[in-house]
C-alpha positions in Angstrom: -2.1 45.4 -33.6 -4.1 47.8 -31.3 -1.9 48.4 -27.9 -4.5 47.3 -25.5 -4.9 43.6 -27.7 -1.0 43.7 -27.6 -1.2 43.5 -23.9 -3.3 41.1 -23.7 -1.4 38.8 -25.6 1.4 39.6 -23.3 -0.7 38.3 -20.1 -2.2 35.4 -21.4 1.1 34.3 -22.4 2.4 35.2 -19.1 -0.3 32.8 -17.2 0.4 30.0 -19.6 -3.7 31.0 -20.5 -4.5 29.4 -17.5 -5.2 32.8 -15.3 -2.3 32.2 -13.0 1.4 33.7 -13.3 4.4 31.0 -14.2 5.8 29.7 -11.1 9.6 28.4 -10.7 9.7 24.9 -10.6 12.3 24.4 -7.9 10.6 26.9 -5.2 6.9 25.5 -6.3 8.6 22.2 -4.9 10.4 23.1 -2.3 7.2 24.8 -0.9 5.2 21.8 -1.7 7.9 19.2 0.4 7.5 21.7 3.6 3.8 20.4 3.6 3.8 16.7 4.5 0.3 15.1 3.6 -1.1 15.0 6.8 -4.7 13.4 6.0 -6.4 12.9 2.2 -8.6 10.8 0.2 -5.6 9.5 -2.4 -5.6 7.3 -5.3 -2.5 5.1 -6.0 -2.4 3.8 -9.5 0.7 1.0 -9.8 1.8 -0.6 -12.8 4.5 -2.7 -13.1 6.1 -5.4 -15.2 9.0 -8.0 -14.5 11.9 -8.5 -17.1 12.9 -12.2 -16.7 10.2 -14.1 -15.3 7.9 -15.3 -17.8 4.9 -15.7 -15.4 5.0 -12.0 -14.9 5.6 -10.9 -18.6 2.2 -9.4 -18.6 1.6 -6.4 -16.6 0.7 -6.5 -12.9 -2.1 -3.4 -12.1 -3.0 -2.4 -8.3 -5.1 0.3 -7.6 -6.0 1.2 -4.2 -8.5 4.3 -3.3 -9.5 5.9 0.1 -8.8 7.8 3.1 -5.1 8.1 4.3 -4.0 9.6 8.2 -0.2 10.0 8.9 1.6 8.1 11.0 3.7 11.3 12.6 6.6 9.3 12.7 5.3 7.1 15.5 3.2 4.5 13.9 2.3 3.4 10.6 0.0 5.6 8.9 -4.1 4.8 8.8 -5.5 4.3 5.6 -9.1 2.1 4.2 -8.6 1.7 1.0 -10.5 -0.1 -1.8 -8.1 -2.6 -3.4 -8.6 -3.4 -6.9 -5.3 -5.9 -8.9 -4.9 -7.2 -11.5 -2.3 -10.3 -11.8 -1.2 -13.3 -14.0 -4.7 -12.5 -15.7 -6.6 -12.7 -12.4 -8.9 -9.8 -11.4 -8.7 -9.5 -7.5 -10.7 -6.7 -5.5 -10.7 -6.4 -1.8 -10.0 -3.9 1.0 -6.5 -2.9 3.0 -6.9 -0.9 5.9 -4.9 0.1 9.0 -5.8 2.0 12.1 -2.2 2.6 12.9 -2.1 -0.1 15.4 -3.4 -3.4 13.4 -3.5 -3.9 9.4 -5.8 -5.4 7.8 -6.3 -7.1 3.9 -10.3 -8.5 2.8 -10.0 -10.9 0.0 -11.9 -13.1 -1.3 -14.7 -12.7 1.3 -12.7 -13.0 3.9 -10.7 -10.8 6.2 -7.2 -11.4 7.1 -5.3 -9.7 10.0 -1.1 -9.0 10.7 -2.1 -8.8 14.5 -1.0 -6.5 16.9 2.3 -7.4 18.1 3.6 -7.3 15.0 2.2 -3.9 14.4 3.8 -2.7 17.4 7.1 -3.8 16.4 7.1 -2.0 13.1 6.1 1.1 15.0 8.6 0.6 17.3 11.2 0.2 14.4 9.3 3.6 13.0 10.1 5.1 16.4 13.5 4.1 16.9 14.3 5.8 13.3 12.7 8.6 14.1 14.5 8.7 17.5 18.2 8.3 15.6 17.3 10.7 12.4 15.3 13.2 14.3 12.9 12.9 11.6 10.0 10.3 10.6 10.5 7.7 8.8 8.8 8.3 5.5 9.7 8.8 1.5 11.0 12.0 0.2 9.7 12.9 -3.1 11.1 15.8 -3.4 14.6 14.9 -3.9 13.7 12.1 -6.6 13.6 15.5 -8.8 16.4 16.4 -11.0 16.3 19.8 -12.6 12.6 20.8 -13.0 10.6 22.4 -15.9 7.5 24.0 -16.3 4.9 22.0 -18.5 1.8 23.9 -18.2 -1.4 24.5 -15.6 -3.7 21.4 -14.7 -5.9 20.2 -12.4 -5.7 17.1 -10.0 -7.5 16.2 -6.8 -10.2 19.0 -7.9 -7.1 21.7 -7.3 -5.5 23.9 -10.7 -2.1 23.1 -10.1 1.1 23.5 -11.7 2.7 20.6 -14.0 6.2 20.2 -13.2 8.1 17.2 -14.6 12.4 16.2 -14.2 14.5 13.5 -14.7 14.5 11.0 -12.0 17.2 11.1 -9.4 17.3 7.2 -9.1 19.5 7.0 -6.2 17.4 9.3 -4.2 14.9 6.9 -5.2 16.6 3.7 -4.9 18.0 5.1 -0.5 14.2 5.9 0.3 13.4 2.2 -1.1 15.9 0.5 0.4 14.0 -1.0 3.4 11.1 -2.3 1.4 14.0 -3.8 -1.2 15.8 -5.3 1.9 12.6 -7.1 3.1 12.3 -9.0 -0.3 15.3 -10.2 -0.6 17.4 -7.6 -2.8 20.7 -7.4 -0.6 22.4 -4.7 -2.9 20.9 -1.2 -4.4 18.5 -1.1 -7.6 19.3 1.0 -10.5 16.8 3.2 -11.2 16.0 5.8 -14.0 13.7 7.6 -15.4 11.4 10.5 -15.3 9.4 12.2 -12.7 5.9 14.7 -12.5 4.7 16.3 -10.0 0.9 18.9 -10.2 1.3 21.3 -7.3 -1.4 23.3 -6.1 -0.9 27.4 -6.9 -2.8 28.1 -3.8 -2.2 25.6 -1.2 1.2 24.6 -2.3 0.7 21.0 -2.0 1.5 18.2 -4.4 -1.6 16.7 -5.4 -0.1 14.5 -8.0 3.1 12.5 -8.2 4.1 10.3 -11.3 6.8 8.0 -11.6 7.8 6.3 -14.5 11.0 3.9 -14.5 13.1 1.0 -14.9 14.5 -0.4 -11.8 17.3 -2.8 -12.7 18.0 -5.8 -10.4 21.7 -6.4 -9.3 22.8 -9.8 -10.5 23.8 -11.1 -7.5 20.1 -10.9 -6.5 18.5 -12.2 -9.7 18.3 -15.7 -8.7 16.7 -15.3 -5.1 13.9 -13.3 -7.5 13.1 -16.0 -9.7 15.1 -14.5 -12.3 13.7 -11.0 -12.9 16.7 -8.7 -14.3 14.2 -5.3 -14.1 11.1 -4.1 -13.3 9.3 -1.5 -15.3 7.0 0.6 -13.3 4.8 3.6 -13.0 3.5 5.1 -10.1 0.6 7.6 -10.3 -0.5 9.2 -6.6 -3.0 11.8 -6.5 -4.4 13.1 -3.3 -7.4 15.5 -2.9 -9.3 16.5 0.5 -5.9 17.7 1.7 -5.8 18.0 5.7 -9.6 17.5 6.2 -10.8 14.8 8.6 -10.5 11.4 7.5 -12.9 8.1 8.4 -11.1 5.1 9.3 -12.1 1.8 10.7 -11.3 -2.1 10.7 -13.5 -4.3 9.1 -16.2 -5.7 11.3 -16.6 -9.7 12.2 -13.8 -11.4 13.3 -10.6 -11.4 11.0 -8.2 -14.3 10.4 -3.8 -14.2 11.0 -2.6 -13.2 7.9 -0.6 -16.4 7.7 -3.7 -18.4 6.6 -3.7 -16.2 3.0 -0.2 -17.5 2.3 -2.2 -21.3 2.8 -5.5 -20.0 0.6 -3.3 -19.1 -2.4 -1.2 -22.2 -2.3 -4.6 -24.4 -2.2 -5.3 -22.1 -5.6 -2.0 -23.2 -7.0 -0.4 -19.9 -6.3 3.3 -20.7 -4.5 3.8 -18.5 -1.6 6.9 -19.0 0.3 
């Protein structure tokens, strides 16, 4: 083979053939969790299905698509996002938005606020953690990543990015879940495993795509609170383009209901809320 086709070779398999050098997958996200996503237009893909409860055998889908604003660890984040589920065979689209200091959820025509006070006590919680920690209160992504590999160059959010996938650190997972677990009723810590990907940007260094797919297992002593459900399957799909730019938010207009009055809706539908 001629010496100048010999180190071509050599470079393209260098790159990976995708033009850019190979990257270490530790540093790429360790550079990528000193970049908190500030402001993006995100799509959340959720899947999820319940072991033990035979009304939930099939899978549950949400999608949700939109702008998203930090919270800075004073307040909720901002976000509008187009909500589209799927549940118990039941298509359901709407729209969840917050402006950091109400939330609101439009379904089924109709628009439903959680009101300000209670906003303002879930920043205040938010502010009080923030106060104690010295940090926002937020998930940390990063250390849901056991030791990384390289799987290739790819592109997500409209950014070539680096594909690094790891086995999932579940009780990373399980501490930065442990208030949303807490508020539905799950007194002791899930078991979770599984695998974790992450796409981050060669240029900007930000992770523009975060996949999570596990099994979450529900302690015993909480199964029967749950209706039963032993473990949740689950995969999470996040991927955020528009990184830092200036984001468009604002509540839906006409007047808005208390959230309250959903939880009556659904159980006119036959749906038991409790």
């Amino acid at each position: 083979m001629p010496p100048a086709l010999i180190a071509a070779v050599a470079v393209l398999a260098g790159c990976g053939g995708s033009g850019h050098p190979r990257m270490n997958p530790e540093a790429m996200l360790d550079a990528a969790a000193s970049q908190p996503l500030s402001s993006a237009q995100v799509e959340v893909d959720l899947s999820l299905q319940v072991s033990g409860v035979p009304q939930l055998s099939s899978p549950v889908r949400l999608k949700l698509q939109g702008p998203y604003v930090s919270g800075g660890g004073t307040r909720i984040p901002s976000f509008d996002w187009r909500l589209n589920a799927t549940a118990l065979g039941f298509p359901v689209g709407g729209r969840l938005v917050s402006t950091g200091s109400n939330a609101y959820l439009s379904i089924y025509g109709d628009n439903y606020e959680v009101g300000t006070d209670a906003v303002a006590a879930a920043n205040q919680r938010i502010r009080g953690v923030a106060a104690s920690t010295g940090g926002p209160l937020s998930l940390h992504p990063r250390t849901w990543f056991g030791p990384a590999r390289i799987d290739g160059s790819g592109n997500a959010g409209g950014v070539d990015c680096e594909r690094i996938s790891a086995p999932l650190r579940g009780q990373a997972m399980t501490h930065d879940l442990a208030p949303l677990t807490r508020s539905v009723g799950v007194s002791e810590p899930l078991s979770i495993a599984g695998r974790v990907r992450a796409c981050v940007g060669y240029d900007d260094r930000v992770m523009h795509e975060l996949v999570v797919d596990a099994v979450a297992g529900v302690p015993e002593a909480d199964r029967a609170r749950l209706a039963g459900a032993s473990a949740i399957n689950f995969t999470l799909d996040l991927t955020s383009s528009d990184v830092g730019e200036p984001q468009h938010i604002s509540a839906p207009s006409g007047g808005a209901r208390p959230i309250r009055d959903l939880a009556l809706t659904l159980n006119d539908l036959g749906v038991s809320i409790p």
